[in-house]
Backbone bond lengths (Angstrom), bond angles and torsions (degrees), N, CA, C in turn:
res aa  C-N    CA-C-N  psi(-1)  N-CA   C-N-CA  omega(-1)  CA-C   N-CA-C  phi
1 X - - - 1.443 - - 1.529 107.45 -
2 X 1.175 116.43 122.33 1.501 121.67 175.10 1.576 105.56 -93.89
3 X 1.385 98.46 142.99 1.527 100.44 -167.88 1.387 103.72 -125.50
4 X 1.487 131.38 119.36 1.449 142.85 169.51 1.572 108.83 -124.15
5 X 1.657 98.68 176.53 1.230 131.69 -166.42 1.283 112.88 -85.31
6 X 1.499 119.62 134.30 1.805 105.75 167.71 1.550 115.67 -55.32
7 X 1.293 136.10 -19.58 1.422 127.60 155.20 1.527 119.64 -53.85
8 X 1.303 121.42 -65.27 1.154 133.12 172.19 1.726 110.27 -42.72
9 X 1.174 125.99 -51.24 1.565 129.05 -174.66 1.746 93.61 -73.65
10 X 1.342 138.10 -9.94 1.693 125.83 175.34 1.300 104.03 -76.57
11 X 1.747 104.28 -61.67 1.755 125.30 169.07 1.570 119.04 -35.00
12 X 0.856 100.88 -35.21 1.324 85.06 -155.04 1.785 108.85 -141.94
13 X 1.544 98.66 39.56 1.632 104.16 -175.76 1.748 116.16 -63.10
14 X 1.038 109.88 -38.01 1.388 116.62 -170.06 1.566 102.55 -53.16
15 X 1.395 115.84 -60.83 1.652 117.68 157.32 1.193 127.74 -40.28
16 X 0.608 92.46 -5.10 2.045 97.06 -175.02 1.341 108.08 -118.49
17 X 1.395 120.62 -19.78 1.683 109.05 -177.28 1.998 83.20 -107.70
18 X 1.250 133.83 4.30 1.289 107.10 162.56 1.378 112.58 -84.75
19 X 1.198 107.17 -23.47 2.042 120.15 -172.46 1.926 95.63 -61.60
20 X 1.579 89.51 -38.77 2.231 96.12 -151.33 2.021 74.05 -66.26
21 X 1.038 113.43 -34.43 2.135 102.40 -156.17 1.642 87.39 -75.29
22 X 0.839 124.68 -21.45 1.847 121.39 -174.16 2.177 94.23 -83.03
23 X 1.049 102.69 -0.69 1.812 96.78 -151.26 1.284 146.21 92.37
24 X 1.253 112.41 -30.61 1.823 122.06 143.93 1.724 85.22 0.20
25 X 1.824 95.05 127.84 1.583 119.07 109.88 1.290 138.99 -128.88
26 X 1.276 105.57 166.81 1.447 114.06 -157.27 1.605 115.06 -116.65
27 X 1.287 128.59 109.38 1.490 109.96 143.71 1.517 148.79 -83.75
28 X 1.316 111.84 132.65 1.507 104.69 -178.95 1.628 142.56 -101.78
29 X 1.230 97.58 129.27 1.879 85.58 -165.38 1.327 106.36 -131.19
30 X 1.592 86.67 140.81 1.386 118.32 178.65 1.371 137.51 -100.11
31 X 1.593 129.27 88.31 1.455 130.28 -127.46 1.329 121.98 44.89
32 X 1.247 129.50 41.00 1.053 136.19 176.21 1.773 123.29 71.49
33 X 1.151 93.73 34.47 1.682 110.27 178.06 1.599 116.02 -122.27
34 X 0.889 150.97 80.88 1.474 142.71 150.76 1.042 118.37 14.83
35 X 1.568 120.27 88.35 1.648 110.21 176.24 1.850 112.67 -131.66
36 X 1.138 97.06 3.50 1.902 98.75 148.88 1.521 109.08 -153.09
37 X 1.237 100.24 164.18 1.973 104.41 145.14 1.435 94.92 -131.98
38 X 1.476 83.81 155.70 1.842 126.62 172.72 1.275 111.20 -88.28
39 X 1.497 125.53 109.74 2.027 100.88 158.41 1.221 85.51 -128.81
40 X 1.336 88.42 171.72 1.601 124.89 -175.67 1.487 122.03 -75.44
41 X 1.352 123.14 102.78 1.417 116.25 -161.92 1.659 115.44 -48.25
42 X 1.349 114.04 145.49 1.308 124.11 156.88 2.072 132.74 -45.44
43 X 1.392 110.92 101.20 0.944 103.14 -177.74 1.314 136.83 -42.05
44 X 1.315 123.74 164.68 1.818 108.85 -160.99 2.016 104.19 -94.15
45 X 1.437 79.05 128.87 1.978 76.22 -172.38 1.702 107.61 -90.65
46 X 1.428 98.55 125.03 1.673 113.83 174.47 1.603 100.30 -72.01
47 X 1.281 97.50 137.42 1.922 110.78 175.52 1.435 94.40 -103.50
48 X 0.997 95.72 125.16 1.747 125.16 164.65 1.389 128.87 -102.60
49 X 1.785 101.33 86.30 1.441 105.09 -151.15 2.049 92.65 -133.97
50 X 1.120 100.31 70.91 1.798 108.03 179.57 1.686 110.66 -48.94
51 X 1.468 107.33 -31.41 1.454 108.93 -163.96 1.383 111.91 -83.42
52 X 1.768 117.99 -21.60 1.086 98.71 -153.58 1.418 134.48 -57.33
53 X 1.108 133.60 7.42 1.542 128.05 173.78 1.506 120.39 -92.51
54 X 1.457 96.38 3.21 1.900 121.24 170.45 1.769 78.71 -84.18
55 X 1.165 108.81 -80.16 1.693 116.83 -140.98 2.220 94.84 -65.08
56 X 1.106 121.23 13.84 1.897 125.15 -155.78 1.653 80.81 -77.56
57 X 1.370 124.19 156.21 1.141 116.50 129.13 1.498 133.44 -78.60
58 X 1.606 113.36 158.94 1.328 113.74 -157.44 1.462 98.37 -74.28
59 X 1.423 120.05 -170.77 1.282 115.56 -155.06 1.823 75.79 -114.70
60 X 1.518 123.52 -53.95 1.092 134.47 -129.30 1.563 123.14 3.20
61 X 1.541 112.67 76.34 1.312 128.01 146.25 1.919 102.35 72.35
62 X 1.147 99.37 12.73 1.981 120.61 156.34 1.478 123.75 -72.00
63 X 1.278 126.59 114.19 1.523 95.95 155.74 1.335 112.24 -57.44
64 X 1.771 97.77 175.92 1.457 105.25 -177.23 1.418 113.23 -59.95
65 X 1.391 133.80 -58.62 1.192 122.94 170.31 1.156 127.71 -35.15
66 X 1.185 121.36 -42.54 1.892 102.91 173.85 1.273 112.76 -67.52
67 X 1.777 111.26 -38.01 1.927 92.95 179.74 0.896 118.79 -79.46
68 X 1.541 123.68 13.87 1.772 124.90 178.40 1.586 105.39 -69.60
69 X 1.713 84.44 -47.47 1.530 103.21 -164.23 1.824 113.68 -88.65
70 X 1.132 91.41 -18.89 1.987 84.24 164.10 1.454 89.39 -96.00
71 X 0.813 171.12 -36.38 1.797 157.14 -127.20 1.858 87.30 -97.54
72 X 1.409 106.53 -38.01 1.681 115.84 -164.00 1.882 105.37 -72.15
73 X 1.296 102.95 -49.33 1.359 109.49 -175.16 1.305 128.69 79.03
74 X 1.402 121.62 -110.29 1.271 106.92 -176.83 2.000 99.76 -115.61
75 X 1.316 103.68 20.90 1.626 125.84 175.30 1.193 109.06 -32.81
């Protein structure tokens, strides 16, 4: 964790959001107190789901709203 200044994080943002895309985190301090950290968001996870039109519910001749709401039950 690299730790800077709220001056330093105004100066010099562009550097700091290339560090956060590599994984960099960051703490930030304010007069010399800890008052955030920065991390680097979580990449976006692809679902890998080949079957789903096995696993769909059936339609049987519903709009979608009714099989939302019978499929849900007493949800």
């Amino acid at each position: 964790m690299i730790t800077i200044s709220v001056r330093e994080l105004k100066s010099h943002w562009s550097d700091i959001e290339n560090k956060l895309e590599h994984g960099e985190t960051f703490q930030v301090l304010n007069r010399g107190r800890p008052t955030a950290k920065i991390l680097p968001i979580e990449p976006k996870k692809i679902l890998n789901w080949p079957d789903h039109l096995a696993t769909a519910v059936p339609n049987k001749g519903k709009s979608a709203a009714e099989t939302v709401i019978e499929d849900r039950g007493d949800r």
